[in-house]
N, C-alpha and C positions, 0 to 999 in steps of 0.2 A: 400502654396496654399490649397483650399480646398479638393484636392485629397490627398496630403501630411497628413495635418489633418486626415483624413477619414482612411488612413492608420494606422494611429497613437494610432486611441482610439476607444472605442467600439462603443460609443453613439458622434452624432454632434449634439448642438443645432445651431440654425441659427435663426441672429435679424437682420436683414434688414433694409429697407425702405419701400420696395414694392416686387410683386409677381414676379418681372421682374429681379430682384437681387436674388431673393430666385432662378428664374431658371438657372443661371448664376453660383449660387453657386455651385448647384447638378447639372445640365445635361450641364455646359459650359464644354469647352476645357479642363480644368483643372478641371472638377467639382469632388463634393464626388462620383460620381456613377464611374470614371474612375480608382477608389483604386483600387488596387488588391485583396486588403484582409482587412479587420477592422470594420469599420463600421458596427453594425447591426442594428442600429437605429437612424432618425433622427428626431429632435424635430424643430417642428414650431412655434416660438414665435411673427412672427409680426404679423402686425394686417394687413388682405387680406383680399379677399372677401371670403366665405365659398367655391364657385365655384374652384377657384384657391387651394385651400387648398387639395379640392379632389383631382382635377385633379396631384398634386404636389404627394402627397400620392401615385396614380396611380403610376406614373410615377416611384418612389422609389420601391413602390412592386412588378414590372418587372423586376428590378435588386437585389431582395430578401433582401431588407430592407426597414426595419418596420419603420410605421410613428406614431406620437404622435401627435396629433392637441392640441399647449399648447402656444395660447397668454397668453401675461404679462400684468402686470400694476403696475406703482407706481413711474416711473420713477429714475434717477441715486443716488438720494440718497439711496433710497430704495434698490435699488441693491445693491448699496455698502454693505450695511449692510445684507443683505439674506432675506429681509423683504418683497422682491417682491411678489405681489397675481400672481395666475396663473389659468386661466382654462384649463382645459381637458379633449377632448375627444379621444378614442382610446378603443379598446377593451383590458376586465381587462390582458388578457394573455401578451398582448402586453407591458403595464402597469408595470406589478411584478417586472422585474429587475432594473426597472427603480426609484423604489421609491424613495431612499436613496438619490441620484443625486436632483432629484426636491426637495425633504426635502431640501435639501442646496439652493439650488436655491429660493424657493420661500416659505415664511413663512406662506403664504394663500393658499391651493390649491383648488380648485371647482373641483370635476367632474361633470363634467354637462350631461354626455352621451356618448357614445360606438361608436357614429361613427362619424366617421373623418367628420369634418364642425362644428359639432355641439360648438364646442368650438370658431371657428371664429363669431361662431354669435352669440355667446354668450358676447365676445370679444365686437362688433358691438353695439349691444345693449346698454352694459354699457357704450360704447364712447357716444350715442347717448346723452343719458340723462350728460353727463361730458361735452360737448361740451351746451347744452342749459344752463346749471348749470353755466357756466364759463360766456357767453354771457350775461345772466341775472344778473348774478353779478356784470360785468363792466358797465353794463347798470344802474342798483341798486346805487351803486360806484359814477358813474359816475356824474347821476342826484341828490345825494347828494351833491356835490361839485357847483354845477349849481344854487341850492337853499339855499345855503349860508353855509353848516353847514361844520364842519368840518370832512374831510373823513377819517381823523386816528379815531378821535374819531368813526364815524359811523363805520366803517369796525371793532371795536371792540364789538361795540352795538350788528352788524350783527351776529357775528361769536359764540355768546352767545344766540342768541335768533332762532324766527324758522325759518328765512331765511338764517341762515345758512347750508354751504354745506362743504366737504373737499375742492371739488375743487375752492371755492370761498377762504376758510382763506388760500389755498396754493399761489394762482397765485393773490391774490388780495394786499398780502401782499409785492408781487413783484412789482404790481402795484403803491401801496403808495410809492417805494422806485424809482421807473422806471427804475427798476433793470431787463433788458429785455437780457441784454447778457453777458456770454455765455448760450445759452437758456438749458433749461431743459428740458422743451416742445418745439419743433418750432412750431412757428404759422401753417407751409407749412403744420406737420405732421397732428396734428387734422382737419385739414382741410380737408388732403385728407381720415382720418377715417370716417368723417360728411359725406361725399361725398359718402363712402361704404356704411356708414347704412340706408342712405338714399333712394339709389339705392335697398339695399338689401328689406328694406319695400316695396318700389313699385312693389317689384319681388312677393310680395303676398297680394296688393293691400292693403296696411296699411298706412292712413294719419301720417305723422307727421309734421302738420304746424309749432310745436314748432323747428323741427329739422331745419325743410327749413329755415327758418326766424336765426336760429343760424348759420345755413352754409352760407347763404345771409353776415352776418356781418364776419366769418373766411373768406370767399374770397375776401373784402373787405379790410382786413386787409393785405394778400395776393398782391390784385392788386395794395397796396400803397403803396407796397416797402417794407415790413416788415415781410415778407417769414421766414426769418434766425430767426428771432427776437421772445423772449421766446413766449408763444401761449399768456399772458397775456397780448399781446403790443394788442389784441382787443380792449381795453378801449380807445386807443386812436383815434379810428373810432369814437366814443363819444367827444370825449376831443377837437378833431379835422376835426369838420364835413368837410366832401367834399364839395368843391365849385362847 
C-alpha cells in the first residue's frame, strides 16, 4: 500500500492518471501521509492542473513532507531506459538530496522554477503544442493518402523535411502500421492533458485556437470508441469521417 511504501523509503514518486488518484494515494485510508516514519519527500510526476499540484504540496507540507513538482515525458520506452525528460519545480533546498534519484530517473531534467506549479505548467504547455503536433500530423498523413500518394513514402518525405515533429515520426509511424494496442499514449490521456492546457490558458485569458481545434478531434477520437487505443488512432477521425 502506499503507506507501506512511505514507510519503506525516503522519497515516493507518484504517476497516476489524475489529481484524484494522486489524492487517494497521499491522503486515502492507506495513503503515504498515514506512515509512521519514512517518507520525506514526494515527487509529482503526472500531468494535473498547476491548482492541484499546490494544493497537493499543501496538503503534504502539513504532515512535514516536502513536495517536488516533477512531471515527465517521453513515455514507456523512454522510461525503460532512464531516458525520460522531467521538469521541476521546487525550492533548490528541497532539490539537494534528491538529485542523484532524478539523475536515474530522468536523462533530461528542466528546472523551470522554485515554486510548486510551475512545473505543471510547464508540463501543460508542452502537451499543448504535442497534442496540435500529433493532430496535424494525422491530418498531414491522412490527406496524403486521400490524394493519391503513397503515406509510407510521405511519412518519410515528412520526418526529413520541415514538417517534421517527434511527435509526428513517433505515433505516425504507428499509424502506418495501425499499430494502436497496447498503447503507449492512450488517446483518453492526452486528451484529458489538451483539456488542462487549455483550461489553464483561459485561466489567463490566452487564445489557443490551435489547441481547441486539436482537442475538438482527441475527443472525437474519444467519443468513437477509441479511448484505450494508442493516442495515434486520431487519424482515424480522418480515415473514417463520422456520418
Amino acid at each position: 500500500s502506499p503507506r507501506e511504501l512511505a514507510a519503506a523509503t525516503d522519497i515516493v514518486f507518484v504517476i497516476v492518471v489524475n489529481a484524484a488518484q494522486i489524492d487517494e494515494v497521499l491522503f486515502g485510508a492507506d495513503g503515504v501521509i498515514h506512515a509512521p516514519a519514512g517518507a520525506r519527500a514526494v515527487v509529482l510526476c503526472s500531468t494535473i492542473a498547476p491548482q492541484d499540484t499546490v494544493r497537493l504540496a499543501a496538503g503534504l507540507a502539513n504532515h512535514g513532507i516536502a513536495c517536488v513538482d516533477a512531471p515527465i515525458s517521453g513515455g514507456p520506452l523512454r522510461a525503460r531506459a532512464g531516458a525520460m525528460s522531467m521538469m521541476i519545480a521546487a525550492p533548490a533546498a528541497t532539490l539537494a538530496p534528491w538529485q542523484a534519484v532524478l539523475a536515474d530517473l530522468a536523462e533530461k531534467r528542466f528546472v523551470v522554477g522554485t515554486a510548486i506549479g510551475d512545473a505543471a505548467k510547464a508540463k501543460l504547455v508542452n502537451n499543448l503544442l504535442a497534442g496540435v503536433n500529433l493532430v496535424a500530423g494525422a491530418e498531414a498523413l491522412a490527406l496524403s493518402a486521400k490524394l493519391g500518394l503513397d503515406p509510407r513514402a510521405m511519412y518519410e518525405l515528412i520526418r526529413a523535411s520541415s514538417g517534421a515533429s517527434w511527435v509526428f515520426e513517433d505515433r505516425m509511424a504507428r499509424a502506418l502500421d495501425e499499430d494502436y494496442t497496447p498503447p503507449r499514449a492512450a488517446a483518453h490521456i492526452l486528451t484529458k492533458d489538451m483539456g488542462l492546457a487549455t483550461a489553464l490558458a483561459d485561466s489567463v485569458d490566452h487564445a489557443t485556437p490551435l489547441g481547441d481545434a486539436a482537442l475538438a478531434r482527441l475527443r472525437e477520437t474519444v467519443a468513437r470508441g477509441w479511448a484505450e487505443l494508442d493516442d495515434a488512432a486520431v487519424i482515424k477521425t480522418y480515415q473514417q469521417p463520422a456520418r
